[in-house]
N, C-alpha and C positions, 0 to 999 in steps of 0.2 A: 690638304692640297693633293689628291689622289690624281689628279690629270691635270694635262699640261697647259688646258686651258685655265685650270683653277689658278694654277700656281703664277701665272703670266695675270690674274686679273687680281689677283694680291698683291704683285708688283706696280700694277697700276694703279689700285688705289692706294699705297702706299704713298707714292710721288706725288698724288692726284691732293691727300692730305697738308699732304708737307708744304708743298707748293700753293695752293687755291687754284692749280692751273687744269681744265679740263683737258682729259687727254683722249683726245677723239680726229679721228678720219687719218689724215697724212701723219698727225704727232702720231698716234698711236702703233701706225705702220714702223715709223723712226725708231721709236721704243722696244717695239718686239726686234728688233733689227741688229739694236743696241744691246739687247738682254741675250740674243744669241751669240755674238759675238763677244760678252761678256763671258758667257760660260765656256766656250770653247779656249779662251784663251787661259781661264781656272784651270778646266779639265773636267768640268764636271758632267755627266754621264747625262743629264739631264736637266731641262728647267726647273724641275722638284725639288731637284736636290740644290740648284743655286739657290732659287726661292727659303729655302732653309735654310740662308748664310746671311741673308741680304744685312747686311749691318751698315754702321756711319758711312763710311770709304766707299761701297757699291755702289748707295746713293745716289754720292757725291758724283760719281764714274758715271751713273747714266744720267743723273741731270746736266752734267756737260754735255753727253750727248745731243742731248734735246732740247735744249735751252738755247745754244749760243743760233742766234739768226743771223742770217745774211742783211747786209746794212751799205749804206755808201756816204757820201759825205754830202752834207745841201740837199739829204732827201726831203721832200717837199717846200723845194726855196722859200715859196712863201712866207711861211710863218719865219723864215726869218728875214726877211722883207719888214715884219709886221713888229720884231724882236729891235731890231734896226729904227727904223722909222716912227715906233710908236713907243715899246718899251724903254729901248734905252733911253730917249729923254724924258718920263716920269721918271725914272730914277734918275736922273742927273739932277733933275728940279728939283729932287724930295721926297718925292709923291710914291713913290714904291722903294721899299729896299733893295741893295743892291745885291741879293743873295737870288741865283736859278740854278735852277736841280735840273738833270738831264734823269729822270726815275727808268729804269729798264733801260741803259744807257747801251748794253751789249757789246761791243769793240770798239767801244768809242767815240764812232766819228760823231757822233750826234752833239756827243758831249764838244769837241775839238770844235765843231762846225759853230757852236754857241762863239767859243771865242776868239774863235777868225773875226764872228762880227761884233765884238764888244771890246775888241785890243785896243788899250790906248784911257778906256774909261777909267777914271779913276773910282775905289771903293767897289768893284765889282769883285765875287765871288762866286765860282761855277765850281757846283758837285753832279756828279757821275756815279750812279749807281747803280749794279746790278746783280742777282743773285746765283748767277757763275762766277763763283771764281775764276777761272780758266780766263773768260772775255775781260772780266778786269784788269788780267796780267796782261793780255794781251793792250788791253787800252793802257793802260800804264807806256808799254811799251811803245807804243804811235810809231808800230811802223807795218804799213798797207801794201796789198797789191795794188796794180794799177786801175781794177775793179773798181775799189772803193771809190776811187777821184771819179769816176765818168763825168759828172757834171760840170768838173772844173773846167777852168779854158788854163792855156799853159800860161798866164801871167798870173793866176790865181794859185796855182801848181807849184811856180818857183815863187812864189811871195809865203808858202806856206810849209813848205815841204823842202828837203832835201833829200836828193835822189841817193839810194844806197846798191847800187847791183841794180836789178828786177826790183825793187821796193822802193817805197818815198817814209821816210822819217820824217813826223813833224816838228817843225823846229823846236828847239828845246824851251824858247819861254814861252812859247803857246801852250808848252808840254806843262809847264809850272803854273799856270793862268786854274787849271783844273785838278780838283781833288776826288779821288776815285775811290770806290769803297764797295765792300760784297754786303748783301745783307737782303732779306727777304720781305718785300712789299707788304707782306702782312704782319711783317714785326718789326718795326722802323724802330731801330734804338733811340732811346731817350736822348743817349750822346751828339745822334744826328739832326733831330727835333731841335737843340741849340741852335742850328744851324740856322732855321729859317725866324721870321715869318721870309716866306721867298717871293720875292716881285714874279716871276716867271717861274711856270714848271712845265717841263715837258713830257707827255707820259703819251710818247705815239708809238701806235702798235704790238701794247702791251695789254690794255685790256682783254682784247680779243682771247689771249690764253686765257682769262682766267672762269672758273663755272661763276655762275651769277649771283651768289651770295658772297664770293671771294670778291668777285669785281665790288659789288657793294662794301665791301670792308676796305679795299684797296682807296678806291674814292673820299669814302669817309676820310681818313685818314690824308690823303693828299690833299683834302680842301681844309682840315684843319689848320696844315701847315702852311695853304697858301696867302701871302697877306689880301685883305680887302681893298677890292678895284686890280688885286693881282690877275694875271693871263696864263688859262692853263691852253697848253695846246695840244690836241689830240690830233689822232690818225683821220682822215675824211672820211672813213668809214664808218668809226666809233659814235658815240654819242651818251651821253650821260642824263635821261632825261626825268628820272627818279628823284634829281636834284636841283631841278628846275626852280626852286624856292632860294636858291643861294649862287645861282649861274646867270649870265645873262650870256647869250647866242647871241655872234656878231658873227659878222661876212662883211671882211675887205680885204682888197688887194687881189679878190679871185682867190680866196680861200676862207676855213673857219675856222672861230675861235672862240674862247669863254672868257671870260670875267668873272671875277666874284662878285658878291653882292657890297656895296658898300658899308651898309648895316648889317652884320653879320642876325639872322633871323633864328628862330628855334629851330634844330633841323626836324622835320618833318617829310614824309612821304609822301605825296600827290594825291588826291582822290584820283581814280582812275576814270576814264569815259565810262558811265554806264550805260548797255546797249540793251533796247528793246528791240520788241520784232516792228515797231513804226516808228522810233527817232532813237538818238542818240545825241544824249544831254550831260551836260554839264553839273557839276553840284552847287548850290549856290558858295556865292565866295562868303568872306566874316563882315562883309556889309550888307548883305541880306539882297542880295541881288536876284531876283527869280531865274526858273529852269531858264534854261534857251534848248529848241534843236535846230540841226542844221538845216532843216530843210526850211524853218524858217525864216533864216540867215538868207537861203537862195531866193524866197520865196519874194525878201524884197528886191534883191539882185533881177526879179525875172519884172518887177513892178518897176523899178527904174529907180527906186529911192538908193541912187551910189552913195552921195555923199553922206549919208546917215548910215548906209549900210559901213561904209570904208572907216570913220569913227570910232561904231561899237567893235569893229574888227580890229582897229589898233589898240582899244582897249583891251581887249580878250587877248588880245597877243602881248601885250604888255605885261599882265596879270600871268599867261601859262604859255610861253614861248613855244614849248615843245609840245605842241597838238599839232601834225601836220595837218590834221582837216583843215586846221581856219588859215593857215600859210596857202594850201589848195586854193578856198574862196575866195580868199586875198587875191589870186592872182587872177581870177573871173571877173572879181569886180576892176581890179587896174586893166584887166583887158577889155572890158567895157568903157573905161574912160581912158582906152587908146592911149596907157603908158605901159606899151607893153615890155622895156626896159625895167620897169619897177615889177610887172607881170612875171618875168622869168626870173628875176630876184626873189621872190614869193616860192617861187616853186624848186628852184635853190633848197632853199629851208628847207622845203618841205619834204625832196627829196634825199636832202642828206638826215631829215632825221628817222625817213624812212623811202629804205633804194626800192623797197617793192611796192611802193604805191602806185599802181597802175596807173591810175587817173592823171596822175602829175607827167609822166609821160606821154597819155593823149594829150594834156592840155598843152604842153611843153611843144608838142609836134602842130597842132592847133596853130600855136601863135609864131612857129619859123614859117610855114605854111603862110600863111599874112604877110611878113616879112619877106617873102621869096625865097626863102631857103630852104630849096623842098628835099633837097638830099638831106640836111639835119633834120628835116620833119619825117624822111622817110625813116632815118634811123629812130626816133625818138618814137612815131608809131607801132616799129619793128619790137620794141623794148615792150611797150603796153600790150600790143597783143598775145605776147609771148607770156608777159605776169599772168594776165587774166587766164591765160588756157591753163598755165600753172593751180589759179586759186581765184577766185570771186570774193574775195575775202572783202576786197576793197570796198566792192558793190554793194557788199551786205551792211557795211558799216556805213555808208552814204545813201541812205535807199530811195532818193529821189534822182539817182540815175539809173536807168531801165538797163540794167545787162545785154539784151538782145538789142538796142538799138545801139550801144556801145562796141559790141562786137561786130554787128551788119557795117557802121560806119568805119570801121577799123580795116576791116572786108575791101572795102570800097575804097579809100584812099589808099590803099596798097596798092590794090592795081592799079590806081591812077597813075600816082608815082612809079611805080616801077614801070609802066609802060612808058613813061613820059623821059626816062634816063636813057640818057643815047649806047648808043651798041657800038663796043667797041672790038674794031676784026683784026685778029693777029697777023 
């Protein structure tokens, strides 16, 4: 480690190991931030020479740095809407146990916010886990700024919380409802594994750290422990589509979620889309189903055969959930048979399991446009033209849509819309 950049890229994949977490753009920024600020408080003369020390304690010192996230309490209501209304009666019935893990729990509130809504259940168990210690103590602790709460309203604030100075302590037997623990998502103790199988797990906005063979170990391992017909809940960013053999992708309540399989299946990898330079096909499945391309998919959509074409489309979707092409087509054909409700459901999927699919943004801009809702079509065009100038990626993989006349009409509804928005004078 003769220069400073060496020694600083030692450090990093040092953590990068230890963790499975990739340390790239803003974290990496943090890091270097974190490591000079480490050595200046040692003394040491140079990053070289800290690099030369880095033992257990350093570590530990800069993964607190970098690790603990900013969090609030009821981030994305939803899913606990979904925890509430759906979860917790499977398990009061039977039907799930009553064990959910908060996984990458960070200061807590995730963990706390599970059981603001499960108080009162009886046989419920919530574990909180994360691999700072530091935000552990802190979760242990349950006591917040007034940051954390934004989304409360003040009857939820005093029902849950006792005001301490500037802070809110949670009250103490919501404090007792959850059990907290440090430990590293790619080495889940055996001790902890007793714990489940778990009705519920929650693992949002934890993936996104990790490099992509880490993520895949992480997942492995969280679906082992989660029981069958259990609900994992991710970030609405995330997506796990590798595992598409053992998830089932559900959207309600205006948000998403997974399921497990209820027969637990061999785990297995997906064939992936294979792309020529004229389609893009499918493998056959273990029933001997022949190739399909898409374009022959459209090709009945352009013939008018809907309801045969909508069919084999529920099929295919049923069999490989996470192909946004056929979520895409999906919402052509229900936009052809003028359910355009179930249309923008289709493109939902398709764009949460992929945010840069241009096309799902035309088409999504397409049917507010119908609707009359041209400001949401102007924004939702504004999004597609913006993918494609980025990448044609989309195009290449659908190639029975003509790039230039995709772009010309893109062109063209812009200025419609934006000329058609009224002027407003200060």
């Amino acid at each position: 480690m003769k220069t400073r950049k060496e020694a600083l890229s030692k450090i990093k994949e040092t953590l990068q190991e230890i963790t499975g977490h990739k340390i790239e753009g803003v974290h990496w920024r943090i890091l270097q931030r974190a490591i000079e600020e480490r050595k200046n408080q040692k003394g040491y003369d140079s990053i070289q020479s800290y690099a030369k020390r880095l033992n257990k304690d350093e570590i530990e010192w800069l993964l607190e740095r970098l690790l603990v996230k900013e969090t609030y309490f009821f981030r994305e209501r939803p899913h606990f809407e979904i925890l509430k209304y759906n979860v917790l009666p499977e398990i009061r019935r039977g039907d799930l146990p009553g064990a959910i893990w908060s996984a990458g729990c960070s200061t807590g509130e995730e963990a706390y916010s599970i059981a603001f809504v499960v108080a009162g259940a009886p046989g419920i168990r919530i574990y909180g886990t994360d691999i700072s210690k530091r935000a552990i103590e802190m979760a242990k602790e349950g006591l917040y700024r007034r940051d954390s709460l934004r989304l409360l309203n003040p009857d939820e604030i005093s029902r849950y919380f006792i005001k301490e100075g500037e802070y809110f302590r949670v009250k103490e037997h919501f404090r007792k409802m959850v059990h907290f623990e440090v430990f590293n998502l790619l080495e889940v103790p055996v001790g902890f594994e007793r714990n489940g199988p778990f009705g519920a797990i929650f693992l949002r906005n934890v993936l996104m750290y990790f490099s992509p063979e880490a993520r895949e170990r992480v997942l492995d391992k969280v679906l082992s422990l989660l029981a069958p017909g259990g609900y994992l809940f991710l970030s609405v960013t995330e997506t796990v589509g590798f595992l598409s053999n053992r998830l089932e992708l559900v959207i309600d309540r205006d948000t998403v979620y997974f399921r497990k399989s209820l027969v637990e299946e061999k785990v297995e990898r997906k064939e992936p889309l294979m792309v020529t330079s004229s389609e893009l096909s499918l493998k056959a499945d273990r029933r001997g189903r022949s190739l399909f391309s898409y374009e022959e998919l459209v090709e009945k959509l352009t013939e008018g055969e809907l309801e045969e074409l909508e069919e084999e489309l529920t099929d295919y979707i049923e069999k490989d959930p996470f192909q946004p092409e056929l979520h895409f087509i999906q919402s052509l054909v229900l936009e052809e048979l003028g359910d355009y409700r179930g249309a923008l459901l289709s493109l939902r999927r398709c764009l949460y399991l992929d945010p840069n699919f241009a096309l799902g943004y035309w088409q999504r801009g397409r049917i507010y446009e119908i609707l009359g809702d041209k400001l949401r079509a102007l924004s939702e065009y504004r999004k597609a033209e913006k993918l494609l100038d980025e990448s044609d990626t989309v195009l290449y993989r659908l190639t029975w849509f003509n790039p230039y006349y995709i772009k010309a009409f893109l062109r063209r509804k812009l200025e419609e819309l934006q000329e058609a928005q009224p002027v407003h004078h200060g």
